[in-house]
C-alpha positions in Angstrom: -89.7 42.1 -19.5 -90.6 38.9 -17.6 -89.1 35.7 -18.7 -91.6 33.0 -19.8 -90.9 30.6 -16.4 -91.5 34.2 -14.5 -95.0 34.5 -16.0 -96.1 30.4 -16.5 -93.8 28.3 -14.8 -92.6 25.1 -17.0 -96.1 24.7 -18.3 -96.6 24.2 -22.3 -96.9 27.6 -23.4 -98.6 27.4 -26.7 -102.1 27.9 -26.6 -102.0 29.8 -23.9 -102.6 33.3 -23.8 -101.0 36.9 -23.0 -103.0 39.7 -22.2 -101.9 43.1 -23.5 -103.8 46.3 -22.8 -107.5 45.7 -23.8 -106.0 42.9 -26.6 -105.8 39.1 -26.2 -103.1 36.7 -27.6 -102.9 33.5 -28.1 -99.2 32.1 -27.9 -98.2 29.9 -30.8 -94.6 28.9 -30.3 -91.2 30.0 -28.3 -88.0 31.5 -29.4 -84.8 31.8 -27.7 -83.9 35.2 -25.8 -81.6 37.6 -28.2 -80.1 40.7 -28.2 -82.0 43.7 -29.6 -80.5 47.4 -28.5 -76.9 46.5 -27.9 -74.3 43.6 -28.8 -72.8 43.5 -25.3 -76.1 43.3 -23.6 -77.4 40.4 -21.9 -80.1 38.4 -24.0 -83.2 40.0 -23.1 -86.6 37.7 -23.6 -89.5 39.4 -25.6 -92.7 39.1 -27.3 -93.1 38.7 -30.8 -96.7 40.0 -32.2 -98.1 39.5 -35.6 -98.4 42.8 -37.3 -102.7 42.7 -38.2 -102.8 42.3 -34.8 -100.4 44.9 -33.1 -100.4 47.8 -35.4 -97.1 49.7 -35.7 -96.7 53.0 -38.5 -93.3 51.4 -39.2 -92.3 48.4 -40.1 -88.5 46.4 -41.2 -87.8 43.8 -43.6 -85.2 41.4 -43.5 -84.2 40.3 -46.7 -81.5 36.8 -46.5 -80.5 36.8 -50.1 -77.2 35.2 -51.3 -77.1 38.2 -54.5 -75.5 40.9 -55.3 -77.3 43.4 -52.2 -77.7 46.4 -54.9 -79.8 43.9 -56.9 -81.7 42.7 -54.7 -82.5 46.0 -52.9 -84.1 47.3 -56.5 -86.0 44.2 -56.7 -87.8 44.5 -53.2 -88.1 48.0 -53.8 -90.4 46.9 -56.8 -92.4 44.3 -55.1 -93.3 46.8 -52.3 -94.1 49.5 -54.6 -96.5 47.4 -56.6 -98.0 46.4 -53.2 -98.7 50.0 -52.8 -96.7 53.3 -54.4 -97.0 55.6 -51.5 -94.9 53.5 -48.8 -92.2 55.4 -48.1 -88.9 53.3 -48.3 -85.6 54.0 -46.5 -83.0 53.3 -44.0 -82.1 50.0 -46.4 -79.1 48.9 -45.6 -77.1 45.7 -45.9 -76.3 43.4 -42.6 -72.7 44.5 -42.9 -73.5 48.1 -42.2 -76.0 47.2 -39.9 -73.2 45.4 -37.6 -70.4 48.3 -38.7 -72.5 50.5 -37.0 -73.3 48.5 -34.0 -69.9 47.7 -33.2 -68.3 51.7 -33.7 -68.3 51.5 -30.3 -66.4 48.9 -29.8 -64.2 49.8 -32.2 -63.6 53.0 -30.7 -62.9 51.4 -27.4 -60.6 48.7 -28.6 -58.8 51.3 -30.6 -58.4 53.8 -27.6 -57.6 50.6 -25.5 -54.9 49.4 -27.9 -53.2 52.5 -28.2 -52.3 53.1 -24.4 -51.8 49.5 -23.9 -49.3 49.4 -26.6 -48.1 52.7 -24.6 -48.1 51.2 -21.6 -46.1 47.4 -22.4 -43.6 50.1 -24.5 -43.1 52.4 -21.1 -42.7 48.8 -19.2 -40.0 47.9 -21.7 -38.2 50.6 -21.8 -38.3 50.4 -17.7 -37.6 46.8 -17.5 -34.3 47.3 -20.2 -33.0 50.3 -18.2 -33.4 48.4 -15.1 -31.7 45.3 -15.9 -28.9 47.1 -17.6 -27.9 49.2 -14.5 -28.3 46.2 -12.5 -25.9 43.9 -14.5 -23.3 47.1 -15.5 -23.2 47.3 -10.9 -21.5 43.9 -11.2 -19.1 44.6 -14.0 -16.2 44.1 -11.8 -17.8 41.2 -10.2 -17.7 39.4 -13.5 -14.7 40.3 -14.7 -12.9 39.1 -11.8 -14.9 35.8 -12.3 -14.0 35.7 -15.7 -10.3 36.2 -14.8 -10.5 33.3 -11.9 -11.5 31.2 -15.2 -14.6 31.7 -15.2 -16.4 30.7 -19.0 -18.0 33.6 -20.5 -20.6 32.0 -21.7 -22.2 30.7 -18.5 -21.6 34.3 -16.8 -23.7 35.6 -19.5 -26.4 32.5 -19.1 -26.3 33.1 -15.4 -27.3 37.0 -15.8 -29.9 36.2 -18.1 -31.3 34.0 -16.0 -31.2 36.4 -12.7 -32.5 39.1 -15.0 -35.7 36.6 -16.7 -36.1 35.4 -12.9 -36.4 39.5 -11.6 -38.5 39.9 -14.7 -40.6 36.7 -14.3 -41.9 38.0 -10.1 -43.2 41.1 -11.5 -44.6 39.9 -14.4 -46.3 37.0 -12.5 -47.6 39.8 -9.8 -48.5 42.1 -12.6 -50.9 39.1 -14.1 -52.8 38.7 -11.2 -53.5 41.9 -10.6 -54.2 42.9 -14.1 -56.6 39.3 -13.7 -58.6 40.7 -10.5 -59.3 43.8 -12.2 -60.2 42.4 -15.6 -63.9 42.8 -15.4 -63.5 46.5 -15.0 -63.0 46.9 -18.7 -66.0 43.9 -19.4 -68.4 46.6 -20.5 -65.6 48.2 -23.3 -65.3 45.1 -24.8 -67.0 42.3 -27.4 -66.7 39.5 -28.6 -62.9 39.1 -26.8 -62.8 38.0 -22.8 -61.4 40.4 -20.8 -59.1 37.5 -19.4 -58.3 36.1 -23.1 -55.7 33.8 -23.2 -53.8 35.5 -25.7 -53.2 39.0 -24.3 -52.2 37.3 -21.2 -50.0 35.3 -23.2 -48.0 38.1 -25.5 -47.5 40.7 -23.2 -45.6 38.2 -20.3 -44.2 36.6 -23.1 -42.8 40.1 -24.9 -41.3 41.6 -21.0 -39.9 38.4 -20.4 -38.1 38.3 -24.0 -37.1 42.2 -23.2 -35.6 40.9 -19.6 -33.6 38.2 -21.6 -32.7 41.1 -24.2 -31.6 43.5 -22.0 -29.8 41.3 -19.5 -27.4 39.8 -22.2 -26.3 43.4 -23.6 -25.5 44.2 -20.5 -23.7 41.1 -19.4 -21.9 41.2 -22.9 -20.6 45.0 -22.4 -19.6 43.7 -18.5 -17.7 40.8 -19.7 -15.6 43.0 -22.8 -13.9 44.9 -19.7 -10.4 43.8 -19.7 -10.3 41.6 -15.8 -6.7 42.7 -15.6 -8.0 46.1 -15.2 -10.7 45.3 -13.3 -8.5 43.2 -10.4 -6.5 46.9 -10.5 -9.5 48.7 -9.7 -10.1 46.4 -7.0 
């Protein structure tokens, strides 16, 4: 449907009129563009008619009522069947079931999403602490024979978390590009979360970065418990 600029410019609009069919319309205000067949869909502009005018067989009520909904459903029940007995009433629901249902996509998707995400930053964990650990256990006899020079091992362990956060850090900083080009890929799936919100891209660095600190101080810890007499023998 044409936007109101599309069809009379920035010209007043009311008292104007809209042809339909053989039927003639005068306008008689503006409302904003909304959403009417999908949450995630752009706001689409349409015309409102009044109903003597544009006859439908069907027609909905909305009700805004701050009572209890089962009360006020029996109480607009009655008003419309005193108006007349044979309407036939149904589909009544309340605004929360009306937005559970419009969202069980969503749901759906986020739940789908969430589950091989999770999968997926477990897998990269995993990865990561294997990794690290085989990385730091090659220089085992590296830092024993520091530690036996007089080395502290306090700052041996510092230093290999640091090379393990700094490793962890390149592909997590790679990783968040990529994931932030592709982002709009999964637009569609999602609503009312951006698919570049700040706090995904926030946990999940955060969470492989505290797994790269993990991992490489386990490690460094078992390296430094070796005895540096017996590594300088296996030297």
């Amino acid at each position: 449907m044409s936007s109101r600029r599309e069809i009379i410019g920035d010209a007043n609009p009311v008292g104007r009129f809209v042809v339909r069919g053989d039927l003639r319309f005068e306008i008689i205000g503006v409302v904003q563009s909304a959403n009417y067949y999908a949450l995630g869909e752009d706001p689409q502009p349409y015309i409102y008619f009044a109903e003597y005018q544009y006859y439908r067989s069907s027609l909905t009520f909305v009700v805004h009522a701050q009572d209890d909904p089962v009360t006020v459903v029996r109480q607009v029940e009655g008003v419309l069947r005193a108006l007349d007995p044979n309407l036939a009433i149904s589909q009544i629901r309340t605004m929360d079931d009306v937005l559970h249902t419009a969202t069980s996509r969503y749901r759906a998707n986020a739940t789908v999403l969430t589950i091989f995400s999770g999968l997926a930053l477990l897998l990269a964990a995993i990865g990561l602490y294997g990794v690290l650990s085989f990385t730091v256990t090659q220089r085992t006899r590296e830092l024993s024979i520091k530690m036996a020079l007089g080395a502290k091992p306090g700052r041996l362990a510092g230093s290999v978390v640091g090379m393990g956060v700094k490793l962890a850090a390149i592909g997590v900083v790679a990783g968040g590009i990529g994931g932030w080009l592709l982002s709009n890929s999964v637009g569609d799936l999602l609503f009312g979360v951006s698919p570049r919100d700040p706090l995904s891209y926030g946990a999940a660095p955060a969470l492989l970065l505290g797994v790269a600190a993990v991992a490489s101080y386990l490690a460094a810890r078992r390296a430094l418990r070796v005895d540096p007499i017996t590594a300088l023998r296996s030297e």
